[in-house]
DOMI-47186 format. One line per 2 residues: their letters; for each residue x, y, z of C-alpha. Coordinates in steps of 0.001 Angstrom, whole numbers, plus 524288, in hexadecimal, padded with zeros to 5 digits. Layout:
% residues N
A) X Y Z  ...
//
This chain:
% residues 542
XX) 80000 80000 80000  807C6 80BE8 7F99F
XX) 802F0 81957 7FC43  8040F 82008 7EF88
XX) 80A66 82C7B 7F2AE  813CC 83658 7EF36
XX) 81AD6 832D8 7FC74  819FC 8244D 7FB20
XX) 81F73 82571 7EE6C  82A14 82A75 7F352
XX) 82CFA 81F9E 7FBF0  82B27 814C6 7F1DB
XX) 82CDD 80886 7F95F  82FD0 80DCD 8069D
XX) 821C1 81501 80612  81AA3 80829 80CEB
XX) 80D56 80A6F 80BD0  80288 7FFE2 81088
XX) 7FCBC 7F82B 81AFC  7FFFF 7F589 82AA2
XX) 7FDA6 7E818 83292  7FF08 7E57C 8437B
XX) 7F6DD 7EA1C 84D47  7FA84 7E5F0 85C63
XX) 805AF 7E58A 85A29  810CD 7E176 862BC
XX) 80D57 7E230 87185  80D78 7EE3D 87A78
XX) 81CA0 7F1FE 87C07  8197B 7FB9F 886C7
XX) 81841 80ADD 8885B  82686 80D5C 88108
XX) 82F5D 8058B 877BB  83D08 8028A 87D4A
XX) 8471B 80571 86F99  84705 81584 86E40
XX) 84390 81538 85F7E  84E2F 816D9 85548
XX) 8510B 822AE 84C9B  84A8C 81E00 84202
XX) 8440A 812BC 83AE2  84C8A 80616 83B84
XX) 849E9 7F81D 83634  8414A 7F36E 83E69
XX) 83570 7FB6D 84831  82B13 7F573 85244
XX) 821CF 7EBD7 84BEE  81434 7F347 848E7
XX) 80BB3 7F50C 8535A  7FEA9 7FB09 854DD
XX) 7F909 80241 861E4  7EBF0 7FB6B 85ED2
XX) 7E6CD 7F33A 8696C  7E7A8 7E3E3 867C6
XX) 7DCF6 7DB79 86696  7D810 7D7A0 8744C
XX) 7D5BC 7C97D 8759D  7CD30 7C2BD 87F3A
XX) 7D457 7B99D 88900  7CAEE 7A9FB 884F3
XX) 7D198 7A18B 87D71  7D8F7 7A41B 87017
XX) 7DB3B 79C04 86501  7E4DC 7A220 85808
XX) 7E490 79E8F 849F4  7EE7A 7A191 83FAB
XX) 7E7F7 7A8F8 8342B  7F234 7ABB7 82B2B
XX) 7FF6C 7AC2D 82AD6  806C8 7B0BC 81F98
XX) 81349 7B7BF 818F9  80ECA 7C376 80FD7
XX) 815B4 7C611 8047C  80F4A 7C881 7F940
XX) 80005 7C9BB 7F6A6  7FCCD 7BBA5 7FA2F
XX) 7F296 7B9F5 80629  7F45E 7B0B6 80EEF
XX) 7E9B3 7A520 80E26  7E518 79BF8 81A04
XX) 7DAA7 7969F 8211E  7D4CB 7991C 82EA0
XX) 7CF61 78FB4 83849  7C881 795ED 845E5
XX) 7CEE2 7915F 851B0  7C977 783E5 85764
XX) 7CB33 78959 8670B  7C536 79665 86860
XX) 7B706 79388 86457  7AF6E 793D5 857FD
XX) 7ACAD 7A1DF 854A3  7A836 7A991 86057
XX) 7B61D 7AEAC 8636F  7B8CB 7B809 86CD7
XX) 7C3A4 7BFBC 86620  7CB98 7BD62 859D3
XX) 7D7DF 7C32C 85949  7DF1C 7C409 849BB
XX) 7EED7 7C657 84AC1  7F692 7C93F 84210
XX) 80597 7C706 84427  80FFE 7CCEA 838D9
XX) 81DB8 7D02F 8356E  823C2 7D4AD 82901
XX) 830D1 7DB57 8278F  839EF 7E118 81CC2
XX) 833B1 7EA72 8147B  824FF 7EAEE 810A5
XX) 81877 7F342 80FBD  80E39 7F3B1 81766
XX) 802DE 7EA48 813CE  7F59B 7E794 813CA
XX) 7F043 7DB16 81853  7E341 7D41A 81B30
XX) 7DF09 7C6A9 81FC2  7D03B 7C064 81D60
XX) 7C9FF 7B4EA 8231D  7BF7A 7AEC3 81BB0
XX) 7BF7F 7BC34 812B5  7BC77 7C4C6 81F4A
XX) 7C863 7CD8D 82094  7CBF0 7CC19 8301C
XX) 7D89E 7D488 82E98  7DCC1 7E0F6 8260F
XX) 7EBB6 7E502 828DF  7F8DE 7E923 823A3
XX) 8060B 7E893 8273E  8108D 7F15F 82C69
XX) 81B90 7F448 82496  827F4 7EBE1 8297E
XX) 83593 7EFE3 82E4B  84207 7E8B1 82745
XX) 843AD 7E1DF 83623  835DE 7DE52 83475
XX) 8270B 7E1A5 83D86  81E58 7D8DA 8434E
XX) 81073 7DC51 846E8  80334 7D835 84884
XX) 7F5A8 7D935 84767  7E7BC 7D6E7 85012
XX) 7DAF8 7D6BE 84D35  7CED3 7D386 853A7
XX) 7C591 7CBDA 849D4  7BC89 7C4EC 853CB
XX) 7B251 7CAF6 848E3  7B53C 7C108 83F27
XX) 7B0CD 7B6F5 847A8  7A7D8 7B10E 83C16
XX) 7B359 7B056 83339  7BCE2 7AA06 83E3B
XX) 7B282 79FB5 841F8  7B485 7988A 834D0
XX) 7C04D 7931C 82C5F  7C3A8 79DA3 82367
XX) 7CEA5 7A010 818E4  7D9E3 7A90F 81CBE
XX) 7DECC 7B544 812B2  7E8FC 7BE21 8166C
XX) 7F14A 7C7D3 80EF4  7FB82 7D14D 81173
XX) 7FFB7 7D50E 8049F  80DBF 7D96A 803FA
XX) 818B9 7D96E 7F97A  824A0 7D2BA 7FC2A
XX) 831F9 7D62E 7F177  83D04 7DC02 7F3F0
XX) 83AC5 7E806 7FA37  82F78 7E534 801BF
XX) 833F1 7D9C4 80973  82AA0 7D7B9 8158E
XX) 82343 7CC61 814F5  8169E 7CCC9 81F02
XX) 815E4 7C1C3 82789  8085A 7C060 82E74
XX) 8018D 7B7A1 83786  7F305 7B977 83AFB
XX) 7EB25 7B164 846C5  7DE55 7B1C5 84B17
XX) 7DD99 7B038 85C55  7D0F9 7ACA4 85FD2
XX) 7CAAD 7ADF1 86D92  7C009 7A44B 873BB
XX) 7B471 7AA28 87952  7AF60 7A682 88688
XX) 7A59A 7ACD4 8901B  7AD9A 7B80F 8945E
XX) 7B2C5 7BBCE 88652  7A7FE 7B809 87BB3
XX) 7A72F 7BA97 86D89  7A3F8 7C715 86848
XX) 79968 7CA25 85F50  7A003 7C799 85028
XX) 7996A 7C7C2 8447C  791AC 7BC5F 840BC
XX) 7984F 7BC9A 83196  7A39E 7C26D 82E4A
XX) 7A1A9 7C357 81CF3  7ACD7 7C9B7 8144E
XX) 7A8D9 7D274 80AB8  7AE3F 7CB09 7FF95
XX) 7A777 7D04E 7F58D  79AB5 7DB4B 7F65B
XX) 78FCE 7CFC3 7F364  78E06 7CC26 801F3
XX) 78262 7C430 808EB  77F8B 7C5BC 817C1
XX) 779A0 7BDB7 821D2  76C4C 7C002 8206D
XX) 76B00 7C231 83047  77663 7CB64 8307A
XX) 77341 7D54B 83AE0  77EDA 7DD88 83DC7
XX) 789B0 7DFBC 83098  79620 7E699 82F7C
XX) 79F9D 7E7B3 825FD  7AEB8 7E820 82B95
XX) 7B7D3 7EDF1 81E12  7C4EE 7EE17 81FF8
XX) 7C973 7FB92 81577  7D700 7FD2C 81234
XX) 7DA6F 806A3 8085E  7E61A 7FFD7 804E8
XX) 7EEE4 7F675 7FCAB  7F636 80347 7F53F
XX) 7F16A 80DDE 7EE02  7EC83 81C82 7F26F
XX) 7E058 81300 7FB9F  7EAF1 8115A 80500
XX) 7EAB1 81EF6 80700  7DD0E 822E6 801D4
XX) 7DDA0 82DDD 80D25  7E7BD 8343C 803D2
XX) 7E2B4 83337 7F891  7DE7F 840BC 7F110
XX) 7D51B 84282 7E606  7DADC 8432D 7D881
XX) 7DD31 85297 7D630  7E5BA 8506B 7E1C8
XX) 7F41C 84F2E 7DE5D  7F5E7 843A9 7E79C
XX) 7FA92 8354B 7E489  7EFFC 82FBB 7EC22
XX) 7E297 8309E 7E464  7D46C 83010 7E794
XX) 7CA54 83642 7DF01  7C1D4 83A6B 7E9A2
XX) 7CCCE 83A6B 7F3FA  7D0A1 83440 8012C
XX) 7C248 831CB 80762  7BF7A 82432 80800
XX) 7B43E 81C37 80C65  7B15B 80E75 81013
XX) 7A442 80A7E 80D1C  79BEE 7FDD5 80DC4
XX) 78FCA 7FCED 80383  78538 7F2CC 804F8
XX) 7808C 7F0CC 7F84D  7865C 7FEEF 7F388
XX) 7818B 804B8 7FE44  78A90 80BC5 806A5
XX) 7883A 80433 81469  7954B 808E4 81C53
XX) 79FE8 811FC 81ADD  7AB5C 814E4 821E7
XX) 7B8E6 81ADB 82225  7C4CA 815D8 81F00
XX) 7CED3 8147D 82919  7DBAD 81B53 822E1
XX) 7E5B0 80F73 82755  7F288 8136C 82468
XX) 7F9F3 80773 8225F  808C7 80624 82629
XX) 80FC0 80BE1 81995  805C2 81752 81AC3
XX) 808FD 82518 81813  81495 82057 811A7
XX) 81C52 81FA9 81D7E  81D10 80FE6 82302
XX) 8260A 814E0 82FDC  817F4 81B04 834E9
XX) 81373 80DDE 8368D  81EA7 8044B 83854
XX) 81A52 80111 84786  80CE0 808F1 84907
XX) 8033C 807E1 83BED  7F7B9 80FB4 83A9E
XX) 7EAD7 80D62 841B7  7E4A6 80011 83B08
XX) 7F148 7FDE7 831D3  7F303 7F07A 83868
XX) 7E4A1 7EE86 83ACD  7DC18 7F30C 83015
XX) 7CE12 7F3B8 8351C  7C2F4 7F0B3 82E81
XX) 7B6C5 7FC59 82D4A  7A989 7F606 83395
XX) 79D65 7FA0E 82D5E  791D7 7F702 83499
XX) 78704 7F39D 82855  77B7A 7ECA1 83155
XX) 77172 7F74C 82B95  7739A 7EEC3 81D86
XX) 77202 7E110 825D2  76352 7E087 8218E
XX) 76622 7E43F 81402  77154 7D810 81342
XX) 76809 7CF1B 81922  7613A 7CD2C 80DD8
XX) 7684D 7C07F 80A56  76D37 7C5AA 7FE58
XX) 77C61 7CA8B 7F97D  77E37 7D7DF 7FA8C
XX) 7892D 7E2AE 7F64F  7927C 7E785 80330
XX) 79D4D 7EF5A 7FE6D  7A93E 7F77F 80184
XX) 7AD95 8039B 7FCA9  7B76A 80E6E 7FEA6
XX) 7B2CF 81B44 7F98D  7BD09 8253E 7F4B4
XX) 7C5AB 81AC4 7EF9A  7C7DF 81ED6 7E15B
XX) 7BFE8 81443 7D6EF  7C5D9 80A29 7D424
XX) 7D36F 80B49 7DC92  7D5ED 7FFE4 7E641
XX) 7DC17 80327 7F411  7D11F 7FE7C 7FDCA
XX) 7CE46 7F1A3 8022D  7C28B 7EEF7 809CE
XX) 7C0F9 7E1AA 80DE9  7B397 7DFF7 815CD
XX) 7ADAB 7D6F9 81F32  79E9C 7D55C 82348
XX) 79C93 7D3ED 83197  78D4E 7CCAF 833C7
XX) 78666 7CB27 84168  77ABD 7C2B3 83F08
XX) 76DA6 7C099 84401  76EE3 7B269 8483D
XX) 75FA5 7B1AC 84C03  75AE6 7B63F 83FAE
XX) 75DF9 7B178 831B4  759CC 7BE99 82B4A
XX) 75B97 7CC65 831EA  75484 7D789 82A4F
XX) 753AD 7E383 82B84  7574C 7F053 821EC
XX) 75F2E 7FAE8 81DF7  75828 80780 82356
XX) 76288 81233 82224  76E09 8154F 817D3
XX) 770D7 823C8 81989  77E72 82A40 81342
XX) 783E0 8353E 81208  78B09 83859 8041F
XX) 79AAE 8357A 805B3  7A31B 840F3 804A1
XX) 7B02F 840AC 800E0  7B82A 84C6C 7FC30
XX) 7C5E8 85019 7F983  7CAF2 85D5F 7F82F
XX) 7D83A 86035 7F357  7DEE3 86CA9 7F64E
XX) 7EC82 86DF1 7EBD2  7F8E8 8725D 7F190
XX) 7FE31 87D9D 7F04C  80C48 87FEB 7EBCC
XX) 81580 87703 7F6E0  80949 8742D 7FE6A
XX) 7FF93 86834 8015E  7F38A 86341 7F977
XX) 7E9DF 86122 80078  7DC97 8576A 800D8
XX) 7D215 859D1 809AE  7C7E1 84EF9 80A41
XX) 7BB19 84BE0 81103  7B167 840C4 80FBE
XX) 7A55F 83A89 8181A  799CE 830B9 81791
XX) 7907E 82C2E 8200E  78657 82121 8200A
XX) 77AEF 81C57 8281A  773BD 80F04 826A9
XX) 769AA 8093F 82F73  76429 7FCF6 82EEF
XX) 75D12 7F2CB 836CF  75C6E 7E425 839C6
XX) 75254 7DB8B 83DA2  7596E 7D04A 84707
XX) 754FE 7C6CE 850E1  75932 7D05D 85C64
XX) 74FF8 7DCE0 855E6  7511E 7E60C 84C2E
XX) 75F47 7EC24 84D23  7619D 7FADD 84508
XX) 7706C 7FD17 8412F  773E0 809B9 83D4B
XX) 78267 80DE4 8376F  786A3 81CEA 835FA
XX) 7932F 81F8B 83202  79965 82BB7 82D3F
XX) 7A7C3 82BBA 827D8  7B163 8374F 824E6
XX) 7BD9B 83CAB 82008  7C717 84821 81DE6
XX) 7D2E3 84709 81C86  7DD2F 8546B 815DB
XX) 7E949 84E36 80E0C  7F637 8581E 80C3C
XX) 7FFF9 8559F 801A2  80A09 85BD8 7F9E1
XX) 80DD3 858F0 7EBF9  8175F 84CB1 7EB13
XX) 80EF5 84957 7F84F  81C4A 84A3B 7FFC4
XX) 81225 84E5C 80993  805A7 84777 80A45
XX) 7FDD2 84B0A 81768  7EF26 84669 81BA8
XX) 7E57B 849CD 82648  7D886 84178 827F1
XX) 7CFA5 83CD1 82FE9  7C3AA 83211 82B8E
XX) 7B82F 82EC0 834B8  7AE61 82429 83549
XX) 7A3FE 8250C 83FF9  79A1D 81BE8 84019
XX) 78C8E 8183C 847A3  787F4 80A6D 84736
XX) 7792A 80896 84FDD  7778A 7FAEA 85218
XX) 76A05 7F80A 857D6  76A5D 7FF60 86608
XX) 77B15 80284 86540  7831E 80B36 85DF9
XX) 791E6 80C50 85BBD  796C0 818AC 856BE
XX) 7A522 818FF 8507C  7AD07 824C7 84CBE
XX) 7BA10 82237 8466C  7C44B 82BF4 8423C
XX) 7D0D7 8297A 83A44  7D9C9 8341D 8381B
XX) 7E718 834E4 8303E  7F017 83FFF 83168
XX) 7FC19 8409D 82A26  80894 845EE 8228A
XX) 81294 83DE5 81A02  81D8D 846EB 8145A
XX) 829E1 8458C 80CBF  83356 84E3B 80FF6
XX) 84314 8513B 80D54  84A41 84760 80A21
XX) 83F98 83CC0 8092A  83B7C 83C75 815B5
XX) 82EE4 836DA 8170B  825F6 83AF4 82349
XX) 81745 8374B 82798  8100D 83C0A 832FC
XX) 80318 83540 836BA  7F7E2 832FE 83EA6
XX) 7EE6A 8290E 83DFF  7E14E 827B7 8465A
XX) 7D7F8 81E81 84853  7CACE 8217E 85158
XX) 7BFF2 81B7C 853E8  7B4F5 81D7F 85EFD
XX) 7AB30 812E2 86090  79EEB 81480 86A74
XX) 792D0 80C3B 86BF9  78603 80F05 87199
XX) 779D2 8096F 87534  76EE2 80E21 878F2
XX) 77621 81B98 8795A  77FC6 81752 8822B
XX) 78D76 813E2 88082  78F8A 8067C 880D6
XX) 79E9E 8046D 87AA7  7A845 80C37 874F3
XX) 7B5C4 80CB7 86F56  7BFE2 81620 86B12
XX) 7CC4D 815BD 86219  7D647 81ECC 85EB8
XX) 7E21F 81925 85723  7ECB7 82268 853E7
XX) 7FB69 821AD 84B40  80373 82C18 84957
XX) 80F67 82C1B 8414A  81C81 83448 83B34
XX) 825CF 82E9C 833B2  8304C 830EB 82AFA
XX) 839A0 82A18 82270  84175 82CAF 8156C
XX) 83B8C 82883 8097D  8422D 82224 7FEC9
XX) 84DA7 81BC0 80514  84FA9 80EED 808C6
XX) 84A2E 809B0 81624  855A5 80AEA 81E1D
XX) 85764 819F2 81924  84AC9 81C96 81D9E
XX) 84ECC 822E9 82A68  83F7A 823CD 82E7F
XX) 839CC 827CD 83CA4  82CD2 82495 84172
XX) 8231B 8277A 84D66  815A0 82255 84E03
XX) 80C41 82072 856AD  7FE97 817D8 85A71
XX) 7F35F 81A00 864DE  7E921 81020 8644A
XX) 7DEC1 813E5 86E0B  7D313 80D3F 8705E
XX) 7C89A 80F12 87B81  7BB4C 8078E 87FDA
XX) 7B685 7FB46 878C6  7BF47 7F7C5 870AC
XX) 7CBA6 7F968 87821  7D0D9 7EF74 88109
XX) 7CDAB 7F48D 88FF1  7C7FC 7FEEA 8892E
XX) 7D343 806FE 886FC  7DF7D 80419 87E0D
XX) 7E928 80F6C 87B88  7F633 80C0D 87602
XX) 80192 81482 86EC4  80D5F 80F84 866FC
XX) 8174E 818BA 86079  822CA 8171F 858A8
XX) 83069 81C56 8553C  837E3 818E5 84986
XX) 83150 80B11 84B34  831B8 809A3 859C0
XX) 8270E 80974 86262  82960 81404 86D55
XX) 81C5F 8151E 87354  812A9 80891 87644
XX) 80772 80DF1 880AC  7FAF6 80A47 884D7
XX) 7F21F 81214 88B99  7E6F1 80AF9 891A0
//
């Protein structure tokens, strides 16, 4: 993935531009590293970490199985089947915990990986970028959801695609298990859905007693190409090497036969080569690089209209990607709770309100030695309402959600400097009988690459992730959750020379903070920050 750019061009090869894998990461070191940093970028740096919380696991008994385990060098997945453990029940888990384990070293970009059970994609991920010494890292997930897929044999695909010749030497080792945990009185299952289909093609046929649907679709703009950075891009007056007709604003949307039935926004994951600068990321990635996560759409208002019994069209789209260009892949799951008392739930489709999508670009030319400049704005929002008929009473569902974007990009001619300031948000309402959970999310980007005297390379950045989550019934609040998941980055290195003449110096830094619900205890607050590589500061605060 190869940000075409007036900067990255400049790099050639040393401009690694792509994906980012780990998450845990290795354990807690502490409050402070022990090794005062070097000078500057040497062979080797800590092994990527993330400040994300790991996946808590329930102490009942545990059984593992191997899913894959594979060397990636070229564009060949990795086949295999899967059997569900014989000694930790048969279905009604209490937890199941995916790791991924890696190492790679030598010389390599970042890439893009993904791994499917059955067709259901259970894992979306890159990899970091190696050091000549080589990285290890790894990855956890919780995908106790998939219980319906994990229940049953199913046939294995992984793939990490990756290049392997003379230059690019790192060859990505991976091993993936699935732990699962036993329920028992104290620790039972949790509600899952009752089918878990992949959205192999749009012609799809639901249960007819399907009484609760979402869609789970895990967007990437990605795999090369100006879509890797579609937050760049500029329409085509704009003297820019990035193009989009009608500019950066992007979209995901979900139609039910072509009618739009959920939208959302994008979440701008900078992958570890991003903003043509790999020493940003070498330890700390961006928020979601090693764990891409999937957007939810809740589409129970269209459960009666599925019911029917016969096929019918669900599709995703991105809008503002220009026609016909590739970049974006969207693989999609359907999550299905049904009505096990009833063979038929009906019910209809009783609201579809939406507001027209905007989506505007404005570019201001530069004047003589100054910046260009693009100034764009774009928003949608969408109601539906719908009811069901099931064996416990009529249930109503209404969805509202309301995304948008502005974002101002800077650049000179020869983009020596290339600058952007955004923020996206996606806040969204979902009433579910006699409870509603409210989200507001916020991503923001702010940042500056610039090439200066004698080929020095620099990039500041910040990154943020936030979401706040509350739940209420009855008008009361009955659970809530907060994140707030922040990176920021400068770093510098000299372009076209080899890797040892790099001379490049790095600090980043990672807050992960999450509060209520979803944290463990309730509060999780934990720091890492880097020097030239090493990790100087490990804290947690709760």
């Amino acid at each position: 993935m190869r940000r075409r750019h007036r900067i990255t061009g400049l790099l050639g090869a040393i401009a690694l531009t792509a994906a980012t894998l780990a998450a845990a990461g290795p354990a807690y070191a502490g409050n402070q590293a022990a090794d005062p940093p070097p000078a500057e970028f040497g062979t080797d740096w800590h092994d990527p970490l993330t400040a994300a919380p790991p996946v808590t696991r329930p102490a009942t008994r545990s059984c593992q199985v191997t899913l894959a385990e594979a060397q990636f060098r070229d564009f060949t997945p990795y086949r295999g089947d899967y059997t569900p453990p014989a000694g930790c029940g048969t279905g009604r888990w209490a937890k199941v915990v995916l790791r991924l384990d890696g190492k790679v070293k030598g010389r390599q970009y970042d890439r893009l990986g993904h791994l499917s059970l059955g067709g259901v994609e259970v894992l979306r991920t890159s990899t970091p970028q190696p050091s000549p010494d080589g990285i290890t890292w790894s990855v956890e997930k919780d995908v106790t959801r998939y219980r319906d897929t994990l229940a049953r044999p199913q046939p294995v695909e992984m793939l990490i695609g990756n290049v392997v010749d003379d230059t690019y030497t790192g060859v990505i080792d991976v091993k993936v298990t699935l732990t699962f945990y036993a329920a028992d009185g104290r620790t039972p299952a949790p509600d899952t859905p009752d089918r878990v289909l992949p959205l192999t093609s749009p012609s799809v046929t639901t249960p007819r007693n399907t009484e609760r649907l979402l869609a789970e679709v895990y967007a990437t703009g990605s795999g090369g190409g100006c879509e890797e950075y579609w937050y760049m891009t500029t329409p085509d007056a704009a003297p820019y090497s990035c193009k989009a007709a009608d500019g950066p604003h992007r979209e995901v949307r979900v139609l039910v036969d072509g009618q739009v039935a959920g939208i959302a926004a994008p979440f701008p994951t900078v992958w570890t080569g991003g903003w043509s600068n790999p020493f940003l990321w070498y330890v700390t990635p961006g928020p979601r690089a090693f764990d891409v996560q999937p957007i939810r759409y809740d589409l129970t208002p269209y459960a009666a209209l599925l019911n029917d019994g016969r096929p019918h069209r669900i599709e995703v789209s991105v809008a503002g990607v220009p026609a016909g260009q590739s970049g974006w892949s969207t693989p999609t799951n359907l999550l299905i709770w049904q009505d096990e008392a009833r063979q038929v739930v009906t019910g209809a489709l009783t609201r579809h309100e939406e507001s027209d999508p905007t989506g505007h670009s404005r570019w201001t030319p530069a004047a003589p030695g100054g910046q260009h400049r693009l100034d764009t704005e774009g928003g949608h929002r969408l109601t539906v309402a719908g009811h069901l008929n099931t064996s416990h009473g009529r249930v109503a569902t209404t969805v509202t959600r309301a995304v948008h974007g502005t974002s101002v990009h800077r650049w000179t001619d020869g983009e020596n400097q290339d600058a952007l300031t955004a923020t996206w948000t996606d806040e969204e309402s979902v009433t579910h009988g006699p409870a509603t959970t409210r989200t507001a999310r916020t991503y923001t980007m702010d940042g500056e690459t610039t090439l200066g005297a004698g080929d020095r390379l620099r990039t500041v950045l910040s990154l943020g992730d936030q979401a706040d989550t509350v739940t209420l019934r009855g008008g009361r609040t009955v659970d809530s959750s907060r994140l707030d998941d922040r990176y920021t980055g400068d770093a510098t290195y000299t372009a076209n020379v080899p890797r040892d003449q790099r001379h490049a110096v790095a600090t980043t830094s990672a807050r992960h903070r999450l509060y209520g619900s979803a944290a463990p205890g309730g509060c999780y607050d934990r720091t890492v920050a880097t020097t030239q590589g090493t990790l100087t500061v490990d804290r947690r605060r709760c």
